[in-house]
FITORTOR-845472 format. One line per field, with one value per residue (C-alpha): residue number from 1; chain; x, y, z. Coordinates in nm, 3 decimals, padded with zeros to 5 digits. Layout:
// FITORTOR-845472
num <- (NUM  ...)
cadena <- (A  ...)
c1 <- (X  ...)
c2 <- (Y  ...)
c3 <- (Z  ...)
// end
This chain:
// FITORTOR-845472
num <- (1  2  3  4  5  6  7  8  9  10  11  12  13  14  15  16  17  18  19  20  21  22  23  24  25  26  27  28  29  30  31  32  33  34  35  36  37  38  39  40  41  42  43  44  45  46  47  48  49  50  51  52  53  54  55  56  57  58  59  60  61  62  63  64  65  66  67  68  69  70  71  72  73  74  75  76  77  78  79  80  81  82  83  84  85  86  87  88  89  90)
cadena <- (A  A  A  A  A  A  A  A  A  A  A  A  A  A  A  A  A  A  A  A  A  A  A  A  A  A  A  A  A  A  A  A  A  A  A  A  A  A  A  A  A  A  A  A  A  A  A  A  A  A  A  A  A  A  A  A  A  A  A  A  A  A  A  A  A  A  A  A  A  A  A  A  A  A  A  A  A  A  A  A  A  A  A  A  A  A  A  A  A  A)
c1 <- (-00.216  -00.528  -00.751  -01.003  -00.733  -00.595  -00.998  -01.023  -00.684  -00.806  -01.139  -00.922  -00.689  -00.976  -01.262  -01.479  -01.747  -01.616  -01.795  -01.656  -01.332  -01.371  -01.500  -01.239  -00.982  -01.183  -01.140  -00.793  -00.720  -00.961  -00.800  -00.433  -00.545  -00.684  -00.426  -00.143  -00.394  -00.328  00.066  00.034  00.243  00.091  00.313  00.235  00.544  00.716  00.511  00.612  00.527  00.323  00.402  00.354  00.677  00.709  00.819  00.966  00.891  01.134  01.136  01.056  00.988  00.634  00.691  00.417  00.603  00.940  00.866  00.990  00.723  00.710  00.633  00.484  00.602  00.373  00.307  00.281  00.231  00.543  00.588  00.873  00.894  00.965  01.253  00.986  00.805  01.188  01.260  00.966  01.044  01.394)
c2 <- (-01.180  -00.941  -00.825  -01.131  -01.364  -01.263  -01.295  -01.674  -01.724  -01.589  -01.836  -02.087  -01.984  -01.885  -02.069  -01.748  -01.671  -01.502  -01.224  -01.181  -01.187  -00.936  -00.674  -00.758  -00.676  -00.379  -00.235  -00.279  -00.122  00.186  00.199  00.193  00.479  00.673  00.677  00.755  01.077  01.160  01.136  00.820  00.504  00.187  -00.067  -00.417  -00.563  -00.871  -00.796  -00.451  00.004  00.145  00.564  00.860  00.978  01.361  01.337  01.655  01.851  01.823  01.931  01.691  01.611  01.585  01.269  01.379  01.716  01.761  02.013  02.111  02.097  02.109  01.813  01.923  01.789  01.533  01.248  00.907  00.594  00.343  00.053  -00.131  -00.480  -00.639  -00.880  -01.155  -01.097  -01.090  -01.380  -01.558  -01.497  -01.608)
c3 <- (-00.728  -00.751  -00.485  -00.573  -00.578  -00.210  -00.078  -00.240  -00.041  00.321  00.231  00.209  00.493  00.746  00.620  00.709  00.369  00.044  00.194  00.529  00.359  00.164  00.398  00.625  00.327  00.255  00.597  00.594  00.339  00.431  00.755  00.622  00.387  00.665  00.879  00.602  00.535  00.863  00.828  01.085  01.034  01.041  01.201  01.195  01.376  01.158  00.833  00.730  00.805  00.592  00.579  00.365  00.253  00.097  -00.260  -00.343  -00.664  -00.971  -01.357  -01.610  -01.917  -02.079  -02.346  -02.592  -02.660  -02.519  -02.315  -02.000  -01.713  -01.319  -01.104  -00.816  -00.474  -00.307  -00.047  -00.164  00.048  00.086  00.232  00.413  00.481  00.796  00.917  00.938  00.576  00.452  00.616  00.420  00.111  00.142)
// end
């Protein structure tokens, strides 16, 4: 499912416009972004945390060549399900 495929199904779900839908999606997603920029967690209890985790830096591999090259360490977002979301999927 894509971003306009998850707005058609909070239409349908809400019965609020396409519109409305969409810049509610929008915001949430804006909001989750800034607070993971700001090393928060977003908890949203019995659906999941969303965090920034530190990825550390390693040596790898460039494809193209074969050569050797440094990965840098870095934060990257990550998500973790919730005993309820788990639940639903079962």
């Amino acid at each position: 499912m894509n971003k306009d495929a998850l707005v058609d199904r909070m239409v349908k779900l809400t019965g609020y416009p396409k519109a409305t839908c969409k810049e509610c999606l929008d915001a949430f997603i804006t909001a989750v972004g800034n607070a993971l920029k700001q090393d928060e967690q977003v908890v949203l209890t019995g659906f999941g945390t969303f965090l920034a985790m530190k990825r550390a830096g390693r040596t790898g591999v460039n494809p193209a060549t074969g050569k050797k090259m440094t990965i840098p360490a870095r934060r990257v977002p990550k998500f973790r399900a919730g005993k309820a979301l788990k639940d639903m999927i079962k």
